[in-house]
N, C-alpha and C positions, 0 to 999 in steps of 0.2 A: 711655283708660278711659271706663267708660259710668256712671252714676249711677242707684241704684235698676237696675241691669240687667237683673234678671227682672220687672221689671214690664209687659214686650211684652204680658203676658195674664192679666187679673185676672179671680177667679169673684163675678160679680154674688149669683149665686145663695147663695153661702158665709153664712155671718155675717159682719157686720163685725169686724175684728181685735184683738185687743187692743194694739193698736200706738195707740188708737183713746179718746177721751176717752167717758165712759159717757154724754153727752149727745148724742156723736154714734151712737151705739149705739141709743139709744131712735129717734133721728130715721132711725136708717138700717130701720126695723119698715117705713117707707113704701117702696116698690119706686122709687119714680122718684128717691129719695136715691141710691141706691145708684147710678142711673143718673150724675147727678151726679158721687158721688163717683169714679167711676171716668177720669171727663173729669179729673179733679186728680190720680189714683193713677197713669195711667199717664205714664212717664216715659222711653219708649223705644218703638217700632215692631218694632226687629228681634228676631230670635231668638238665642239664644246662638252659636247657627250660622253666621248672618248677620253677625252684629256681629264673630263670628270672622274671620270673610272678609272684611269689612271693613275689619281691621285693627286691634280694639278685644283688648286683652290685661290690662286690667284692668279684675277684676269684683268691684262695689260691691251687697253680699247680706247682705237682712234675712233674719232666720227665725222663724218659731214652730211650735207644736205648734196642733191647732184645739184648743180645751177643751171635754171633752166624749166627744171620739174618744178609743177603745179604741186602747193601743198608745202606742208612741214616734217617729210618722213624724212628719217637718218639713214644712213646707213657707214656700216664701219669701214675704215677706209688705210691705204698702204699703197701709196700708188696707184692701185688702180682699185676700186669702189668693191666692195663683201657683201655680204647680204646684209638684207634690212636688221638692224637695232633691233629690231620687232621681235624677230625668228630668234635671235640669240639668244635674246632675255626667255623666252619661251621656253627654248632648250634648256636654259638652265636651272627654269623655275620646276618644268616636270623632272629633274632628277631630284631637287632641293626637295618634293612633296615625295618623292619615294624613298627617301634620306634621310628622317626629319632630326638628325643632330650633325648634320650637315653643316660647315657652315664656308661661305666664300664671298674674299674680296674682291669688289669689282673697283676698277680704278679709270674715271674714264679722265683724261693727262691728256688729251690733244682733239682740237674741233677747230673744224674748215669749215667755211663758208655758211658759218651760222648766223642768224640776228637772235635778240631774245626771242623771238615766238616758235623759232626752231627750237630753243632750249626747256620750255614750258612745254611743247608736245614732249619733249625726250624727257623731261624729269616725271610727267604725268602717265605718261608710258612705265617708266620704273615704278613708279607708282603704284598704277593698277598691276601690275604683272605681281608684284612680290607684297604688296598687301604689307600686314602684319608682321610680315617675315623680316622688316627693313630694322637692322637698330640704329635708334637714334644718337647722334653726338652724345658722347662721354667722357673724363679721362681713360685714355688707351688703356692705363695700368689696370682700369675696372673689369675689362673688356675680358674675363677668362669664359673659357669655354661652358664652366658651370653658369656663368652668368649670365650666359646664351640661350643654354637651354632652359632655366628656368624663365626665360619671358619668351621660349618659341620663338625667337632671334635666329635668321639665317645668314642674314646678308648687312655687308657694309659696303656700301656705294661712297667713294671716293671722288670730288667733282671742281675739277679745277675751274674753276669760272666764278665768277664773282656771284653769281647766282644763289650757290649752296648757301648764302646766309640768307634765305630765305625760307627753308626748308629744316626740318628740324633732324629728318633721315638723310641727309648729304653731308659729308665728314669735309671738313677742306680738304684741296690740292696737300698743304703747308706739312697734312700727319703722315703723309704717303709720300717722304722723298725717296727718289731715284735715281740716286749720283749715275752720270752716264759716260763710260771711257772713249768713246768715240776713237776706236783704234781699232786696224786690222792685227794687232801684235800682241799673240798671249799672255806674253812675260808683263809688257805694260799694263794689260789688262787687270791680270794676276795681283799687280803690283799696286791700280787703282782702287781696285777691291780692299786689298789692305789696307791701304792709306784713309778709305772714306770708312770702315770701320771702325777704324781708332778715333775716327772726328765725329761719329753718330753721336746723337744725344742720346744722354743718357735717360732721360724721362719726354714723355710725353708723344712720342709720335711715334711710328710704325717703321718699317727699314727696307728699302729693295733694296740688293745686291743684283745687279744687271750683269750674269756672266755670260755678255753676248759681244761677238766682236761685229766690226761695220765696215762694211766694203767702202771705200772711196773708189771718186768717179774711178782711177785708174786702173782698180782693182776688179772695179767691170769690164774696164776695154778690152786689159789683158784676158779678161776670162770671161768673155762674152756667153758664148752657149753655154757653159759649165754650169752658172749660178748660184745664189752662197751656196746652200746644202754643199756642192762639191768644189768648190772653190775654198770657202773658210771655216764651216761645220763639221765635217768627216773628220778633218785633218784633227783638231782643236779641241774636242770636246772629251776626250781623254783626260787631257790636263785638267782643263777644265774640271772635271769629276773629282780630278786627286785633290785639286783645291778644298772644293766641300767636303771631300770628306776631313779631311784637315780641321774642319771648323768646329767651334764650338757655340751653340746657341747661349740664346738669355742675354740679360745688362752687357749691353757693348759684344755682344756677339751676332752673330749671321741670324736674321728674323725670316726675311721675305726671299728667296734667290728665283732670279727668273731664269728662261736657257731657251735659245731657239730648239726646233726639233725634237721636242721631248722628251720624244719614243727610241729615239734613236743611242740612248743608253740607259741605265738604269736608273735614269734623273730623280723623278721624284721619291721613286723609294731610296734612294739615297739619305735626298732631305729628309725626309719623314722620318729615317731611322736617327738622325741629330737628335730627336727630340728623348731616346732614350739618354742622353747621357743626363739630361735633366734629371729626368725619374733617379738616376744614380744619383748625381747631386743631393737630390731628396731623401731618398734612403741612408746616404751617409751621415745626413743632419740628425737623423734620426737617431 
């Protein structure tokens, strides 16, 4: 999984978002803030495209409406406002039809400046874009890959808002937790990871592992032009790595692992490769 995944390409030019404290709202009137804030906003290189072919099947998406704008378009948002909801879904629907045992979660975990009718355009948008291809709520345990592809099942849309119980293709917030360490400190991070792994449930819901660290204000001031990538990603993500590989999937083990910059080491084939020790698991039962 990618973290903040549509933030490959934030509009300088936008407003700042209301995702956004209103002190950094006034300070962002100055153009070279904005420059700034974008060196912290983004949180990824590739394109949805990209990240696809890379390997990346779980996608981590904020959203808002801009305020102001005529109408009910989205668009995905990190500070400062991504391309439209529209284009991304699109992206990901022409790789899912050139794919078709494909399959990816989309989690959409955070919405600014919406009312319901913003949310009825965006749920009817997912809608039409992925058709058939949406599976509907089920126990998680049901959910294997064979059980995918035998109903031509791509996609499981994730949807924090109270909405999704109207919708019979929208899984709650509740099966997609995301313990979040909110730390510049690997070791803590490291060690957050551990700790909410041991407390996962055991049945029924889905697992993110957020192995991402988060600049506080201070950690920008001191490293203002730098921005994460060179600030707390270069440095970090090393460990980071040795961590998963460390891990073991399955019951009470590592499901879902997100990572800024995903290109930037051997991330997801890493994960991906967890999954053989299963197959071992299997083969030994045998």
């Amino acid at each position: 999984g990618s973290h903040d995944s549509f933030s490959y390409w934030v509009d300088e030019k936008s407003p700042v978002g209301p995702d956004q404290a209103t002190a950094i709202k006034r300070l962002a009137r100055i153009s070279l803030v904005k420059k700034i804030m974008k060196k912290w906003s983004v949180t990824q290189n590739l394109t949805f495209k990209e990240q696809l072919e890379g390997g990346i099947r779980y996608f981590d998406l904020r959203v808002s409406s801009k305020p102001g704008e005529i109408g009910q378009e989205t668009y995905f948002i990190h500070g400062l406002f991504g391309i439209k909801v529209w284009d991304g879904l699109k992206e990901i629907n022409t790789f899912l039809e050139q794919h078709p045992k494909e399959v990816v979660f989309l989690d959409f975990n955070h919405f600014y400046a919406m009312d319901d009718s913003h949310h009825f355009f965006l749920i009817n948008r997912i809608r039409s874009v992925f058709g058939s291809k949406l599976c509907a709520v089920e126990c998680v345990e049901y959910v294997t890959l064979q059980y995918m592809w035998e109903r031509k099942h791509q996609v499981l849309v994730f949807y924090h808002y109270p909405l999704y119980q109207e919708y019979s293709f929208l899984w709650p917030g509740n099966k997609m937790p995301a313990p979040w360490a909110n730390t510049t400190n690997v070791h803590k991070l490291l060690q957050f990871l551990e700790t909410t792994l041991e407390e996962r449930s055991r049945y029924g819901t889905f697992h993110v592992s957020q192995a991402i660290l988060t600049p506080r204000v201070k950690t920008i001031a001191r490293h203002l032009i730098r921005g994460l990538k060179n600030t707390l990603v270069h440095r970090n993500l090393p460990m980071i790595l040795n961590w998963v590989k460390a891990q073991k999937p399955g019951v009470m083990g590592v499901n879902i692992i997100t990572s800024d910059f995903v290109e930037l080491v051997d991330f997801a084939a890493t994960v991906i490769a967890l999954n053989d020790l299963l197959l071992e698991e299997d083969e030994s039962a045998t």
